[in-house]
C-alpha positions in Angstrom: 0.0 0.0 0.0 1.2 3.1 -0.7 1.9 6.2 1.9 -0.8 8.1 0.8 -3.2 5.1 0.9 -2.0 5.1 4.7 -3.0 8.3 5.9 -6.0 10.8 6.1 -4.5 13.4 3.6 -5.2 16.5 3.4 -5.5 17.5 7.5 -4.9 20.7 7.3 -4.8 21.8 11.2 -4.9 25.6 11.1 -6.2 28.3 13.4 -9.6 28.2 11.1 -9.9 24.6 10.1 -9.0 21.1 10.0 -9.7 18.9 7.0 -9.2 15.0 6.7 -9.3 12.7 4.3 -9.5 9.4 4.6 -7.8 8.2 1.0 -8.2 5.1 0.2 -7.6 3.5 -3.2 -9.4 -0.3 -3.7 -12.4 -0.5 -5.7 -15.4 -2.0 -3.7 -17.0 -5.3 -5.1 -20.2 -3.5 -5.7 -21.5 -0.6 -4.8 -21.3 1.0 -1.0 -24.2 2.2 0.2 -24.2 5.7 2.2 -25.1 4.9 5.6 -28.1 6.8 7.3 -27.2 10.1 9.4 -28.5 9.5 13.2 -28.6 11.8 16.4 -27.6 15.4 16.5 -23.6 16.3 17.3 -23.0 17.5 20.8 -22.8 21.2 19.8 -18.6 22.8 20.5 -17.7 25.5 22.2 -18.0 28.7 20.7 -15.1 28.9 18.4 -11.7 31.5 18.9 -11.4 33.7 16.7 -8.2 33.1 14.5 -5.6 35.4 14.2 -3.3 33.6 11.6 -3.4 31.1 9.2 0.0 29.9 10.3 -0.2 25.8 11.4 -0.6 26.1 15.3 -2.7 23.9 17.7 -0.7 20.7 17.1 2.1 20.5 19.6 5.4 19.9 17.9 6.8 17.7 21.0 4.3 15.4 22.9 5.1 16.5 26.3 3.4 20.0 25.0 0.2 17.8 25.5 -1.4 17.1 29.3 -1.1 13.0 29.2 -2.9 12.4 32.9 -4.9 10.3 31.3 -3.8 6.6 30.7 -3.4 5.8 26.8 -6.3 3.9 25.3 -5.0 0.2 24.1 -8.4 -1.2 22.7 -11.8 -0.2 21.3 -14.7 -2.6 21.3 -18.3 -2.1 19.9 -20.1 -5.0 21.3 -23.1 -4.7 19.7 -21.6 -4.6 15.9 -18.4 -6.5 16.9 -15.9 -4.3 16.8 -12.6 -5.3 18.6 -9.7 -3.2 17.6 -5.8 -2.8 19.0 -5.3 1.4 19.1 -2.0 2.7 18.5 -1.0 6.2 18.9 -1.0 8.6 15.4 0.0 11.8 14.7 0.9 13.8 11.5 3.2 14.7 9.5 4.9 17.2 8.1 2.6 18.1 5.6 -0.3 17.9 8.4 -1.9 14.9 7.0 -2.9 12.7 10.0 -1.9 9.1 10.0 -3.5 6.2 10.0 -2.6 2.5 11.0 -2.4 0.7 7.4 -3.3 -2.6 9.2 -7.5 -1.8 8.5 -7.9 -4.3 11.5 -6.1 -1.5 14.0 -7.4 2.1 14.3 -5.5 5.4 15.3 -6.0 7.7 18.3 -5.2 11.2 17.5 -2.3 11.5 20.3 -2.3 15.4 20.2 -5.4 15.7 21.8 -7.6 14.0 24.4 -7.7 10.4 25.4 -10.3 8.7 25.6 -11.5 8.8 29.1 -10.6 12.0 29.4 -12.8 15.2 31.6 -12.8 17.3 28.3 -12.8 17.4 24.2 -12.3 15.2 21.6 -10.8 11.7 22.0 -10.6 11.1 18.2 -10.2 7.3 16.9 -9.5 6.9 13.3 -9.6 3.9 11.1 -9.8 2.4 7.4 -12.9 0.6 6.5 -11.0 -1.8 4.2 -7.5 -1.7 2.2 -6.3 -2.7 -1.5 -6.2 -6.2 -0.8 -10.2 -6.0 -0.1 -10.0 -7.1 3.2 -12.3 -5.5 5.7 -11.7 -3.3 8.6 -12.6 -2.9 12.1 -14.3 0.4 11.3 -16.4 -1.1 8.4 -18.8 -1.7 11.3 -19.3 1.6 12.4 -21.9 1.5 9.7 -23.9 -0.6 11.5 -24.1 1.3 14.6 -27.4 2.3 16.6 -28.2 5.4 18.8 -27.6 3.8 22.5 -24.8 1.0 21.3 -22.0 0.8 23.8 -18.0 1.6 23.7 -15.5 0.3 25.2 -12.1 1.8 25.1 -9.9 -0.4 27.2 -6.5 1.9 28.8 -3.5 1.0 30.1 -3.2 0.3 33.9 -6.6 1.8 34.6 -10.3 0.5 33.7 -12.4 1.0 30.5 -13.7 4.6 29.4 -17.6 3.6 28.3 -19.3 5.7 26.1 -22.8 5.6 24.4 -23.3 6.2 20.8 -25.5 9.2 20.1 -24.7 10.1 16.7 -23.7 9.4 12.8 -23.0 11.9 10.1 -21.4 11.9 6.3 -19.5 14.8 5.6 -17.0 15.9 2.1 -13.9 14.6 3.3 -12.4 18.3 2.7 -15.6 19.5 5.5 -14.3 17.9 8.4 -15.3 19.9 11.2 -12.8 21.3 13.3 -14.5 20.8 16.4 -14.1 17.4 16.2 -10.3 17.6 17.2 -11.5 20.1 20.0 -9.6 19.9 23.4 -11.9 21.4 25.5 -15.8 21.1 26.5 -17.8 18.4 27.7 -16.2 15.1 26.5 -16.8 12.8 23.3 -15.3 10.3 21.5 -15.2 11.2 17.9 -14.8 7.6 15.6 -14.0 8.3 11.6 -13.6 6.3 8.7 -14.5 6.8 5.2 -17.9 6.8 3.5 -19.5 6.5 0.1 -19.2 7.8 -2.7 -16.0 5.7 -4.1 -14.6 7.4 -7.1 -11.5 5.8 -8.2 -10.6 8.9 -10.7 -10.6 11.2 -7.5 -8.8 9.2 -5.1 -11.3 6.4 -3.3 -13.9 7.3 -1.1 -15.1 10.8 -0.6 -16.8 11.3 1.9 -16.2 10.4 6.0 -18.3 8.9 8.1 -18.2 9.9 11.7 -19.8 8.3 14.5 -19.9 10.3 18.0 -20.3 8.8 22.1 -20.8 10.4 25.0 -20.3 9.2 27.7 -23.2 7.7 30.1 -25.3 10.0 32.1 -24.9 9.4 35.7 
């Protein structure tokens, strides 16, 4: 596979956006149906205003980042069978955020929450298959139901559980920005890529985002 098939290109993380794209280049066996929208987003905090266009809000060193919570090791989504290793990701120079190439392992977005965290985004991204045709984890998430559970399992401390309360298709070049947010009540934010698959353009073109909160108590 090549590098660009391995990475959401395209993240540009700026003080007025942040676009992903999850690129992926094999040609489904038929076509993919769109999966239905569900639920309503939590709504972000109101937005700063931006002052440059210069690429700030990812650290360039890790320890710039608060890590009191402990790193997530596994996700599991019982009810659509979901059980996937999480490694850490970041991005590179060009901003593009990367993704595990493996589609049975997803990526959490180390430069902003984990999931378990008090506040923001704890982002989990992941392919939905690869060129060889074989399916991933995330293919799943379009099967998801307002109300299923998550598990993200962490190391040295017990699971963070989360309810699904959402499901959206966006343009892979509308991500919202709010999704990578560090601050605000907490989520975790799940993405893969969605339907349509245009070959000539670069794979799929859309994302698919699925959003938990977690349980009322």
């Amino acid at each position: 596979m090549t590098d660009a098939a391995r990475r959401l290109t395209g993240l540009a993380v700026t003080a007025t956006a942040l676009t992903a794209v999850l690129a992926l280049q094999p040609s489904p066996s038929g076509p993919v149906p769109r999966p239905a929208d569900f639920g309503a987003t939590p709504s972000p905090p109101p937005a700063r205003a931006a002052t440059s266009t210069r690429v700030v809000d990812v650290p360039a060193h890790r320890s710039e980042v608060s890590r009191h919570d402990p790193a997530p090791e596994r996700v599991q989504v019982p009810g659509v069978g979901i059980d996937a290793a999480i490694r850490p990701v970041g991005v590179d120079d060009q901003g593009a955020l990367s993704v595990p190439g493996d589609p049975t392992v997803t990526g959490w977005y180390r430069f902003g929450p984990a999931p378990g965290s008090a506040h923001g985004s704890a982002v989990l991204v992941g392919h939905v298959d690869n060129d060889t045709g074989a399916v991933g984890e995330f293919a799943a998430l379009y099967e998801v139901k307002a109300g299923d559970r998550v598990e993200v399992h962490r190391d040295g401390a017990g699971p963070a559980t989360y309810r699904v309360v959402s499901r959206s298709t966006v343009p892979k070049d509308r991500l919202p920005p709010s999704l990578f947010r560090r601050v605000g009540p907490p989520v975790l934010t799940l993405i893969t890529c969605a339907p349509p698959f245009r070959p000539g353009l670069g794979g799929y073109q859309s994302n698919l985002i699925v959003t938990a909160e977690p349980p009322q108590s």
